[in-house]
VMD Tcl script that draws the C-alpha trace (Angstrom):
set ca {
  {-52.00 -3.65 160.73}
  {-48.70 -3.72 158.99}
  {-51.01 -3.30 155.73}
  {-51.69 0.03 156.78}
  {-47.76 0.59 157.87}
  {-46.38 0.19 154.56}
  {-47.00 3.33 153.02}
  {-45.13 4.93 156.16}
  {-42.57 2.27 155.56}
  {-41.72 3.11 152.31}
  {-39.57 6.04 153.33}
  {-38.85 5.65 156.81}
  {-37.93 3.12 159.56}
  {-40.80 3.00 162.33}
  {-40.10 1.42 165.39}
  {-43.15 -0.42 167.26}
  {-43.40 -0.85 170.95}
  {-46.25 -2.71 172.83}
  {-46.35 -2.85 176.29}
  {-48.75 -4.19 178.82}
  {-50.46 -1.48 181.06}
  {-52.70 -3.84 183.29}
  {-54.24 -7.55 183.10}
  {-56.46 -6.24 180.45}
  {-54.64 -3.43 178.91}
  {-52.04 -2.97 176.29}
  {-50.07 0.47 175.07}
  {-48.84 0.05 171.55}
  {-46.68 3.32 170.31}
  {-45.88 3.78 166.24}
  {-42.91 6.29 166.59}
  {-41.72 6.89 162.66}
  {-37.87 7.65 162.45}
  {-36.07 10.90 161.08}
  {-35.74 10.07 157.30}
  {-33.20 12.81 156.62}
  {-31.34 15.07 159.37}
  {-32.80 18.20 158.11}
  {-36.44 16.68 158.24}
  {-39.10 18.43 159.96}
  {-39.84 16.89 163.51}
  {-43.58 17.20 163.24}
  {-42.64 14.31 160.84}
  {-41.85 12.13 163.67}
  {-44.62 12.43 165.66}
  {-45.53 9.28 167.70}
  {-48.78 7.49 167.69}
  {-49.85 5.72 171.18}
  {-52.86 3.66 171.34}
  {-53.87 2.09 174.74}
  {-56.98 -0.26 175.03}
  {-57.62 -4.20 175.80}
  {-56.17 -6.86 173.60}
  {-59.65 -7.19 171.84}
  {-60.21 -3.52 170.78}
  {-56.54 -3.48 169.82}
  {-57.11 -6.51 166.97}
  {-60.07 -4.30 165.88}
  {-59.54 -0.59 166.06}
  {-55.79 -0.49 165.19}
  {-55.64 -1.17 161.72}
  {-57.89 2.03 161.24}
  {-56.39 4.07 163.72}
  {-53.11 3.58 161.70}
  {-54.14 3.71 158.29}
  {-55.45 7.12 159.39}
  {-52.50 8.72 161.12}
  {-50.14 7.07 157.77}
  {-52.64 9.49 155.86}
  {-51.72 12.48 157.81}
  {-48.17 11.64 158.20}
  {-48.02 11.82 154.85}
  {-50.56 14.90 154.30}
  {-48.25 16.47 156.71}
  {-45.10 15.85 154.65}
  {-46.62 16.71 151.45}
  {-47.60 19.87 153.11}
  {-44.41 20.78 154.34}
  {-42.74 20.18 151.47}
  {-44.71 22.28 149.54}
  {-44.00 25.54 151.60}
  {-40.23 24.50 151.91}
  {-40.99 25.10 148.19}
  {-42.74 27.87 148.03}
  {-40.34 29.95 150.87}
  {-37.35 28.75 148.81}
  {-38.86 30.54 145.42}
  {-39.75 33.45 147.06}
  {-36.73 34.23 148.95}
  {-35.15 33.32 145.01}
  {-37.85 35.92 143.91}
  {-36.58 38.24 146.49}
  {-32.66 37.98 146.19}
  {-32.86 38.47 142.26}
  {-34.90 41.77 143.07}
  {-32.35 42.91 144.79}
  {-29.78 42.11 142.51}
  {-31.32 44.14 139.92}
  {-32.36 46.71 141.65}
  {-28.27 47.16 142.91}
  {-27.39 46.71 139.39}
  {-29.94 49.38 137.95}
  {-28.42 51.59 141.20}
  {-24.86 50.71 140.08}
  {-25.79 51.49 136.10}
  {-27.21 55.11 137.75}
  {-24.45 56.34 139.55}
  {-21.52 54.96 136.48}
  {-23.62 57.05 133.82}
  {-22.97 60.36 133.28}
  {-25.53 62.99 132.62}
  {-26.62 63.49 129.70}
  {-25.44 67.07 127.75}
  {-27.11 68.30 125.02}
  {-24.67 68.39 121.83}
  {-23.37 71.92 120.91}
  {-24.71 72.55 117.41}
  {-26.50 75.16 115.20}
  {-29.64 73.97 116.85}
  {-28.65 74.31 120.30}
  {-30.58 77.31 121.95}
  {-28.21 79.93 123.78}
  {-28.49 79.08 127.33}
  {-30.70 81.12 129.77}
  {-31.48 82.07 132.82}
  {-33.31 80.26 135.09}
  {-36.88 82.24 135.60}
  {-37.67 82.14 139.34}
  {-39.91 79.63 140.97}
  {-42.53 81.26 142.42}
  {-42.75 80.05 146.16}
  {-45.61 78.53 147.92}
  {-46.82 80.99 150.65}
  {-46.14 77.90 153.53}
  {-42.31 78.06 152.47}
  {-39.91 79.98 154.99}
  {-42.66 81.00 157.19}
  {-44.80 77.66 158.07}
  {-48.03 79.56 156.09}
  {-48.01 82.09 159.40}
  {-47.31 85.30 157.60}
  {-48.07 86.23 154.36}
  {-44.78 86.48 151.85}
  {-43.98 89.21 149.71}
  {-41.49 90.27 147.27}
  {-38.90 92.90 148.36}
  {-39.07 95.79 145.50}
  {-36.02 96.51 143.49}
  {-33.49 98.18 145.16}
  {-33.79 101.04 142.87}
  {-37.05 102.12 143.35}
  {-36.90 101.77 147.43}
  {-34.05 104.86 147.44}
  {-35.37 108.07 146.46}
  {-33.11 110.26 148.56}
  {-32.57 110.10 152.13}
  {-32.60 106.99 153.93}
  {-34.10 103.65 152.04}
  {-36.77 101.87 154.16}
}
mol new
graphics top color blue
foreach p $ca { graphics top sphere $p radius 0.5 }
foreach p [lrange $ca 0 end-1] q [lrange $ca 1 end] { graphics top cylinder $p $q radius 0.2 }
display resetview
């Protein structure tokens, strides 16, 4: 029995209760100790076995060398997403760092103006966009272009 305890041992106290249930029957619990304060209570789950004095002497020793095994399956386990949580809020943090710094970098630079030179084109006028038919009217009524404001007045009143 305490063959099968020592791997559980070796990081933790375990404190080992028997009691006697009946003439013939015995409760034994295996209740493993918090190793560290910020350890995970699953960790310190107890194992009861209740049976007769004889089955005790013969089952036990398995019965423990199996829970030891997922005790410390269990801790491995936990450990390893503790680990992988911790490198992906890391991950996430730095990502948002940069992305505030590239933000930061944006909004400090100013734009950039093309260099007054003998190659610099005069500027011009901005040639109108021509406009989906959906803008201004929600694609209801057809748009059109108002003629120039010379050609509407010929005299008279303009329409």
């Amino acid at each position: 029995m305490f063959v099968e305890l020592m791997p559980l041992l070796a990081g933790r106290t375990v404190l080992i209760t028997v009691a006697k249930v009946d003439d013939k029957t015995i409760r034994v619990n295996v209740i493993p100790a918090l190793a560290k304060a910020d350890e995970n209570p699953a960790l310190t789950t107890p194992l009861t076995y209740t049976g007769p004095p004889e089955e005790l002497d013969a089952e036990l020793g398995k019965h423990l060398a199996g829970y030891v095994q997922t005790h410390q399956q269990t801790g491995s386990t936990l450990a390893e997403a503790k680990a992988t949580m911790e490198a992906a809020a890391k991950a996430a943090q730095e990502e948002a760092k940069r992305k505030a710094e590239e933000r930061k970098k944006a909004i400090q630079k100013p734009p950039v103006t093309p260099a007054a030179g003998p190659t610099a084109a005069p500027p011009s006028t901005p040639e109108p966009v021509p406009s989906s038919p959906s803008v201004g009217t929600l694609g209801l009524f057809p748009t059109t272009t108002p003629e120039p404001a010379s050609t509407q007045s010929k005299g008279g009143l303009a329409l």
